[in-house]
N, C-alpha and C positions, 0 to 999 in steps of 0.2 A: 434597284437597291432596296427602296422600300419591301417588294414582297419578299427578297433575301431575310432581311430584318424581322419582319415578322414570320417569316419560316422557323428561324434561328429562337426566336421568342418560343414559337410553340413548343418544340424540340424538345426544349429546355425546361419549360412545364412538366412536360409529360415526364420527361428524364428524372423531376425531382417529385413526382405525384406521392411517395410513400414517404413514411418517418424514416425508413430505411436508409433510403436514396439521400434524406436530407441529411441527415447521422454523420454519410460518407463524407457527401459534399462538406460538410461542417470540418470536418477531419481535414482533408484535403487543405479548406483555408488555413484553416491553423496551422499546416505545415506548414505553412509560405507555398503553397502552389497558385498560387496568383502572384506570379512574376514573371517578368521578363525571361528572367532566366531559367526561371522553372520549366515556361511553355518552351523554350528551346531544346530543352532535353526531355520533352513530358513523358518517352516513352521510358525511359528509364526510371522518373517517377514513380508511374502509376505501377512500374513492377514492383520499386522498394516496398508500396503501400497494400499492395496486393500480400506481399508476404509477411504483412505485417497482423494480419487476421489468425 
């Protein structure tokens, strides 16, 4: 579980290494995408957001 855990960590890093990447992420929270309910339907989310550029 631990080397999960930090796989997950690294990932995650790297996924947000640019201003870009953080920009997004930033966006995302602000939606309310850190919810339960959000992660249950993410793929519909991340289409809304996508069309949102």
């Amino acid at each position: 579980m631990r080397d999960a855990l930090l796989e997950e960590e690294h990932c995650m890093n790297q996924a947000l290494a640019t201003q870009a990447a953080r920009d997004g992420m930033q966006g995302f929270l602000d939606a309310g995408g850190q919810t339960r309910e959000v992660e249950l339907e993410l793929g519909d989310v991340i289409s809304r957001l996508a069309s949102m550029d």
